[in-house]
C-alpha positions in Angstrom: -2.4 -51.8 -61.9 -2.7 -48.2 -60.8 -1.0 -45.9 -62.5 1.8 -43.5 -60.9 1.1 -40.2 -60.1 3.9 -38.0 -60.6 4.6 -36.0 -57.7 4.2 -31.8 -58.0 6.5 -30.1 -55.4 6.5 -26.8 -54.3 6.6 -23.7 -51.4 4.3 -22.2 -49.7 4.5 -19.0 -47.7 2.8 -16.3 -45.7 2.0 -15.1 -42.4 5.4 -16.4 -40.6 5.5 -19.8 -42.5 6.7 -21.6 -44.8 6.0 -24.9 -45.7 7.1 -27.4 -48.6 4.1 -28.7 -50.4 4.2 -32.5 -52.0 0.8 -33.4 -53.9 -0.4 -34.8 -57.2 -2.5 -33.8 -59.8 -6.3 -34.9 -58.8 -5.5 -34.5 -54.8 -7.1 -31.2 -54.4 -9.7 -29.5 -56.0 -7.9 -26.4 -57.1 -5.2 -24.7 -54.9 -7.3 -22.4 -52.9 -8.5 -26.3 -51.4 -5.2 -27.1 -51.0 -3.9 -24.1 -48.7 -6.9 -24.3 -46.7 -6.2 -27.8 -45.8 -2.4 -26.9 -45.1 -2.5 -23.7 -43.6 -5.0 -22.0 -41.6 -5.3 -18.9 -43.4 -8.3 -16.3 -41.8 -11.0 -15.3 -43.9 -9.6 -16.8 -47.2 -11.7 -18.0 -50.0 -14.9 -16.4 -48.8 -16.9 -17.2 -52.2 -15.4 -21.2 -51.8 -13.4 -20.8 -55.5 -15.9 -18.9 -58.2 -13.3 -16.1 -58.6 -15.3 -13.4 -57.0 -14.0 -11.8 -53.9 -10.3 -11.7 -54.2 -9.7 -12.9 -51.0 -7.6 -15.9 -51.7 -5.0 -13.9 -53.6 -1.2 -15.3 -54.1 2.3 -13.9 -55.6 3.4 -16.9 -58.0 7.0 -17.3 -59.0 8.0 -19.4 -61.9 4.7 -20.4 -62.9 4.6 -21.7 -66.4 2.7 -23.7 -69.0 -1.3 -23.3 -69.4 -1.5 -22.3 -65.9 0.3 -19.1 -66.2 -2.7 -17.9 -68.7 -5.8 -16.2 -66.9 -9.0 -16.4 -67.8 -11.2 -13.6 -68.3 -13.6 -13.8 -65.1 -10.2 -13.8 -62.7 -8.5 -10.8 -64.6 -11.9 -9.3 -64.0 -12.0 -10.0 -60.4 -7.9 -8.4 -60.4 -9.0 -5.8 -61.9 -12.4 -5.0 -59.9 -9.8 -5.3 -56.5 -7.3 -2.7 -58.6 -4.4 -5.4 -58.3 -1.9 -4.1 -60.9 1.1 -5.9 -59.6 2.4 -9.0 -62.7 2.4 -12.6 -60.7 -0.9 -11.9 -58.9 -3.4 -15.1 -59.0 -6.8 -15.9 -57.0 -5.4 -19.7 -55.7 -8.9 -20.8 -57.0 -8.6 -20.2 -60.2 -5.4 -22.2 -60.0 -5.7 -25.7 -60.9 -3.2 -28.7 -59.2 -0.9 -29.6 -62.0 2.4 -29.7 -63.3 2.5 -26.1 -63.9 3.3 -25.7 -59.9 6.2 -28.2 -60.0 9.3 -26.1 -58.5 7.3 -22.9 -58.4 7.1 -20.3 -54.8 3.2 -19.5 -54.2 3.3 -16.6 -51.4 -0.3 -15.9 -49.9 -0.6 -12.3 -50.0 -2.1 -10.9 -46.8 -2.8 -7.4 -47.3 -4.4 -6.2 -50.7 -3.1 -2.7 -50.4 0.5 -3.9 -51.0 0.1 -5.3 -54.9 -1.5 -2.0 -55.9 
């Protein structure tokens, strides 16, 4: 018998939309994979998830547990882009879990406006 997956729910928004997310842990890679099978978002990702070019940055709300911790290569990368605003997180870096359940993940699309 397979076992269940529990469901992780969430929103996602930016430029004009807004779309409720339901996956499971395993589905995607990381959440940078996820929003670029959901939503098209230009030039996002650009170094495909190794925490490096800030380009898939997101506002998190209500993100908790293990996931709300950042490791030391992505606060480097924050900091190299001069992102000071709290709740900022490269998607990549971001693994699919239950940390995400219930949480708002906005897509920020202009780097000047978390500084």
């Amino acid at each position: 018998m397979i076992p269940h997956k529990k469901d992780i729910r969430f929103t996602l928004s930016g430029y004009g939309e807004e779309i409720a997310i339901e996956t499971f842990e395993g589905e995607f890679r990381n959440l940078m994979t996820l929003i670029n099978e959901k939503m098209y978002v230009p030039d996002f990702g650009e170094c495909k998830g190794i925490g490096r070019c800030g380009t898939c940055l997101l506002e998190t709300k209500g993100l908790g547990g293990l996931s709300a911790e950042m490791e030391r290569n992505e606060k480097a990368t924050l900091d190299k882009f001069a992102v000071k605003m709290p709740g900022l997180r490269l998607s990549c870096q971001l693994m699919i879990n239950a940390d995400l359940n219930n949480t708002s993940i906005k897509i920020v699309e202009e780097r000047e406006d978390v500084r």
